[in-house]
Jmol script that loads the backbone (N, CA, C; Angstrom):
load data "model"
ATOM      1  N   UNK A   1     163.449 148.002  66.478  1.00  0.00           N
ATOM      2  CA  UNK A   1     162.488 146.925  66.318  1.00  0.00           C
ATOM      3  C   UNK A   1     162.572 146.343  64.910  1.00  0.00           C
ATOM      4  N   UNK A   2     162.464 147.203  64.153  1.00  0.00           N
ATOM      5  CA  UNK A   2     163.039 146.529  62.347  1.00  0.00           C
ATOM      6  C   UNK A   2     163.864 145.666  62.313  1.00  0.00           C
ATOM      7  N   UNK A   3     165.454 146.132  63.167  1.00  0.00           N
ATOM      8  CA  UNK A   3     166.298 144.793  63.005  1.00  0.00           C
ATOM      9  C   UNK A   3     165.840 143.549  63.459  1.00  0.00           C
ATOM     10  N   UNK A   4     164.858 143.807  64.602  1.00  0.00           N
ATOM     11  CA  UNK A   4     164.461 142.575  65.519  1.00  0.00           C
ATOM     12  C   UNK A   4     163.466 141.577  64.553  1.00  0.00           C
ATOM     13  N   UNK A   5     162.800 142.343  63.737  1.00  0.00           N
ATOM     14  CA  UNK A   5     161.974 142.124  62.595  1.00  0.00           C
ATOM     15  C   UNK A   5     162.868 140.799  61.681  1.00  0.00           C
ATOM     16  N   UNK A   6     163.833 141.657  61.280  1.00  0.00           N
ATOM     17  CA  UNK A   6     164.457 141.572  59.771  1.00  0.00           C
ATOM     18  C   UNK A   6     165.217 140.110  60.520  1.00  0.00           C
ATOM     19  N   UNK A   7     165.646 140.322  61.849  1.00  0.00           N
ATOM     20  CA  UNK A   7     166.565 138.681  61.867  1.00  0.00           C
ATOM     21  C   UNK A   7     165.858 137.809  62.417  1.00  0.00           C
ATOM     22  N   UNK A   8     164.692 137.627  63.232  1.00  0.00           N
ATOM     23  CA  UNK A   8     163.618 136.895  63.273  1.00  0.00           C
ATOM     24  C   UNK A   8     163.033 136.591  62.205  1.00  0.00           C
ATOM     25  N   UNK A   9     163.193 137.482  60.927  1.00  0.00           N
ATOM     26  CA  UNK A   9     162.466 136.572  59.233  1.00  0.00           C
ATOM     27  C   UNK A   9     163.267 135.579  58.558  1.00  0.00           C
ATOM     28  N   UNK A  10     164.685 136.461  58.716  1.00  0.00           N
ATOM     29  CA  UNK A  10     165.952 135.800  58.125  1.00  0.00           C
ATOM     30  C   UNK A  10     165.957 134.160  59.002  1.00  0.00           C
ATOM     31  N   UNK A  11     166.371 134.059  60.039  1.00  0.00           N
ATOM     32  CA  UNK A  11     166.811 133.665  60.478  1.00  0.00           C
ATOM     33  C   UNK A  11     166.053 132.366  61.160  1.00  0.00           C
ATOM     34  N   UNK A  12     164.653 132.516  61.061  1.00  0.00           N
ATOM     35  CA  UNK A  12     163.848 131.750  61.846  1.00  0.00           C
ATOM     36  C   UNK A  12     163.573 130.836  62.840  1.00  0.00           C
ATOM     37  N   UNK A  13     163.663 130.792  64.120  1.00  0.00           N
ATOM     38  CA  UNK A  13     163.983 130.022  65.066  1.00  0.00           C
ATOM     39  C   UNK A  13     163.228 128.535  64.664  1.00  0.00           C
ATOM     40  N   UNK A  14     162.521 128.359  63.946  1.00  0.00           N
ATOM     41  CA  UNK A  14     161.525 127.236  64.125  1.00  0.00           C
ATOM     42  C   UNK A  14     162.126 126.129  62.751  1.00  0.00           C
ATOM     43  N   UNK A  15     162.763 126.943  61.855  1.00  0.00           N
ATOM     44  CA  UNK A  15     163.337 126.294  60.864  1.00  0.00           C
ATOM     45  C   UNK A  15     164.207 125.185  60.969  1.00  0.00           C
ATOM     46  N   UNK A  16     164.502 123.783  60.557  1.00  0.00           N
ATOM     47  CA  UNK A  16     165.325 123.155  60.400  1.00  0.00           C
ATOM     48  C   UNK A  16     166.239 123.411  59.909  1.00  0.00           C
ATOM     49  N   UNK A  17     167.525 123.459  60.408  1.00  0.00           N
ATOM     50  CA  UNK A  17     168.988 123.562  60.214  1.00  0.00           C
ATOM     51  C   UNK A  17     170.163 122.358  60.420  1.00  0.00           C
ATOM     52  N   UNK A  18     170.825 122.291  58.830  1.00  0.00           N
ATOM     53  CA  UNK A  18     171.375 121.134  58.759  1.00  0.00           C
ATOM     54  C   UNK A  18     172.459 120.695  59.715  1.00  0.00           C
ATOM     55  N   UNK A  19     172.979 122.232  60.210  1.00  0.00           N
ATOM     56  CA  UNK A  19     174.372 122.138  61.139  1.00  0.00           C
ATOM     57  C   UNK A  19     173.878 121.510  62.361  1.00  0.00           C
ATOM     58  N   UNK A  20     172.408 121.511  62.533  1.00  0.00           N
ATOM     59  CA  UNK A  20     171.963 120.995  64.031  1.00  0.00           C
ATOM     60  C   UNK A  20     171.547 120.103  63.734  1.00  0.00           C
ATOM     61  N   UNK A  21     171.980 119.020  63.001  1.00  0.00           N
ATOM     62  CA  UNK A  21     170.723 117.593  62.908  1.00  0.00           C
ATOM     63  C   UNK A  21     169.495 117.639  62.699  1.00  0.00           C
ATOM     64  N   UNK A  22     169.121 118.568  61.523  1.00  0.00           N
ATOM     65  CA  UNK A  22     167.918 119.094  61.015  1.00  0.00           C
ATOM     66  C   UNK A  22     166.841 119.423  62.093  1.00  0.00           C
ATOM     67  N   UNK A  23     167.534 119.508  63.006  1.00  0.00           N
ATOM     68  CA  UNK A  23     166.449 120.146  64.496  1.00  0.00           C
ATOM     69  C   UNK A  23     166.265 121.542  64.223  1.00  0.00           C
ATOM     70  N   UNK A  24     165.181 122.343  64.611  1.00  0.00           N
ATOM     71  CA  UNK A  24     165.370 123.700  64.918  1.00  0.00           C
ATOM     72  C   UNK A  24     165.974 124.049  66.024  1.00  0.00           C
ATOM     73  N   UNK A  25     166.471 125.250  65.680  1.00  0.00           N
ATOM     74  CA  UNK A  25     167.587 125.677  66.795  1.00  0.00           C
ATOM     75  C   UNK A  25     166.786 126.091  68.705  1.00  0.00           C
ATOM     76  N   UNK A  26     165.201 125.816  68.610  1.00  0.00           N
ATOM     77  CA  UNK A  26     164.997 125.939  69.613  1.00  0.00           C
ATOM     78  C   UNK A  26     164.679 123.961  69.958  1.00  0.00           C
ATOM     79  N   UNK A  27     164.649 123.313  69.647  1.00  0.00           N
ATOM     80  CA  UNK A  27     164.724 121.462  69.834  1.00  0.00           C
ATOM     81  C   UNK A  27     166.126 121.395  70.143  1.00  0.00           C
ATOM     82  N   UNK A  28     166.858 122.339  69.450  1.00  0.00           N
ATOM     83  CA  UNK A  28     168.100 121.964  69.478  1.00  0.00           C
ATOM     84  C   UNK A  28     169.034 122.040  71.119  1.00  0.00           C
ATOM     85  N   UNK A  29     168.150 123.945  71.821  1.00  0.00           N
ATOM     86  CA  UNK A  29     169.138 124.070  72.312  1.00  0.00           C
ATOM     87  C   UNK A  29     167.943 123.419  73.541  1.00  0.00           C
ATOM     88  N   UNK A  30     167.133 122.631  73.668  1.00  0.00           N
ATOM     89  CA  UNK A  30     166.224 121.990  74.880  1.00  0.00           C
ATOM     90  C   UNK A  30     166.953 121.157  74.580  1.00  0.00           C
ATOM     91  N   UNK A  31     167.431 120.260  73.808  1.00  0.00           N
ATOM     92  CA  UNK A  31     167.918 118.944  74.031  1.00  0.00           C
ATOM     93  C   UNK A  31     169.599 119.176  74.319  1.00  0.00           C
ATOM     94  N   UNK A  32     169.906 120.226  74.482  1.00  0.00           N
ATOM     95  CA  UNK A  32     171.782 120.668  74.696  1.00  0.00           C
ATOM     96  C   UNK A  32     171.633 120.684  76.162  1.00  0.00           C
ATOM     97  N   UNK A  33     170.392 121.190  76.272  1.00  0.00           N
ATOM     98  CA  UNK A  33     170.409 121.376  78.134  1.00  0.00           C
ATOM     99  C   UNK A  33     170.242 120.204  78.892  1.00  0.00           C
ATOM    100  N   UNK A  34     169.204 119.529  78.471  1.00  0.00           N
ATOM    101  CA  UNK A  34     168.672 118.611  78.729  1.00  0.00           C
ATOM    102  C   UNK A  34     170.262 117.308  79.006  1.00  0.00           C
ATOM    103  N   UNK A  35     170.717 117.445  77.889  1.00  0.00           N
ATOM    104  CA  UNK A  35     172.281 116.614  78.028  1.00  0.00           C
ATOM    105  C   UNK A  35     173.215 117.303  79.229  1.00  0.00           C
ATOM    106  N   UNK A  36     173.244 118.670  78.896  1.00  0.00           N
ATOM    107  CA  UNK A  36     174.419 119.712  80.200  1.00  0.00           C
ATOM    108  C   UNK A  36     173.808 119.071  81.583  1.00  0.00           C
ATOM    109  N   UNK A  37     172.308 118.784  81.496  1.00  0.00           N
ATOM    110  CA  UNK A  37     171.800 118.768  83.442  1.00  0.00           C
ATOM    111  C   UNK A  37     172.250 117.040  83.866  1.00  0.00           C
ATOM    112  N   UNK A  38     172.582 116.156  82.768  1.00  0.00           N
ATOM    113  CA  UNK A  38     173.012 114.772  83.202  1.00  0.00           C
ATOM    114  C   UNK A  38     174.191 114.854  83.792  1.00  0.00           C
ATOM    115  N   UNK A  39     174.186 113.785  84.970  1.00  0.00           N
ATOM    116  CA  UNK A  39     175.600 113.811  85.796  1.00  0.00           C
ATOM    117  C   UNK A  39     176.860 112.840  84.486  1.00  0.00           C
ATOM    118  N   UNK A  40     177.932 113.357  84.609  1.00  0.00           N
ATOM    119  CA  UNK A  40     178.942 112.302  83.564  1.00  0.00           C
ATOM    120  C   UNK A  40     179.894 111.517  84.766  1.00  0.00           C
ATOM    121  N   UNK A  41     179.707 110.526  84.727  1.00  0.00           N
ATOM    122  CA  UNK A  41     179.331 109.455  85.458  1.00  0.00           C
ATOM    123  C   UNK A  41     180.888 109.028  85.612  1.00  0.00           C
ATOM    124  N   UNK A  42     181.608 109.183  84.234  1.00  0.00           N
ATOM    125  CA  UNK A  42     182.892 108.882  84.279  1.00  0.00           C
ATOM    126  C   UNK A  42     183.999 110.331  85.370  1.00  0.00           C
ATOM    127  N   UNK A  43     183.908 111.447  85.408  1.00  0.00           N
ATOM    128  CA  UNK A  43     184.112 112.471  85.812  1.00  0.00           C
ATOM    129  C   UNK A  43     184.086 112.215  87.662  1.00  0.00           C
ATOM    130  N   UNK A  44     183.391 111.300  88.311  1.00  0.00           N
ATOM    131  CA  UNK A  44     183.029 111.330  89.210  1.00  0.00           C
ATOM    132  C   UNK A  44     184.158 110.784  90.170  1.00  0.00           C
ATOM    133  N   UNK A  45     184.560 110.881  91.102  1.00  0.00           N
ATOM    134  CA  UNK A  45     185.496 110.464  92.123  1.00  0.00           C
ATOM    135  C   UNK A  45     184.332 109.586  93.508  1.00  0.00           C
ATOM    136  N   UNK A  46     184.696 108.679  93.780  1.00  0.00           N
ATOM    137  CA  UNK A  46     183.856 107.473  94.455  1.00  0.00           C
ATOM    138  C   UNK A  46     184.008 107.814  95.547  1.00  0.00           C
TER     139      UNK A  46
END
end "model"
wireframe off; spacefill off
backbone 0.3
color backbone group
């Protein structure tokens, strides 16, 4: 449980991070999904 501690302080899910478009990494990964569930329109065979 300490480690679970120690990288939940470090690490903070709620924090803005520059590698993600200053989103936090939980905005970040709702809006990754949110893109994965769109159909790609070009990919499609008629």
């Amino acid at each position: 449980m300490a480690v679970f501690s120690y990288i939940e302080g470090f690490y903070n899910p709620l924090r803005r991070h520059s590698a993600l478009g200053y989103r936090s990494p939980i905005v970040y990964e709702q809006d990754t999904a949110s893109e994965a569930a769109k159909p790609d329109l070009l990919s499609q065979v008629p």
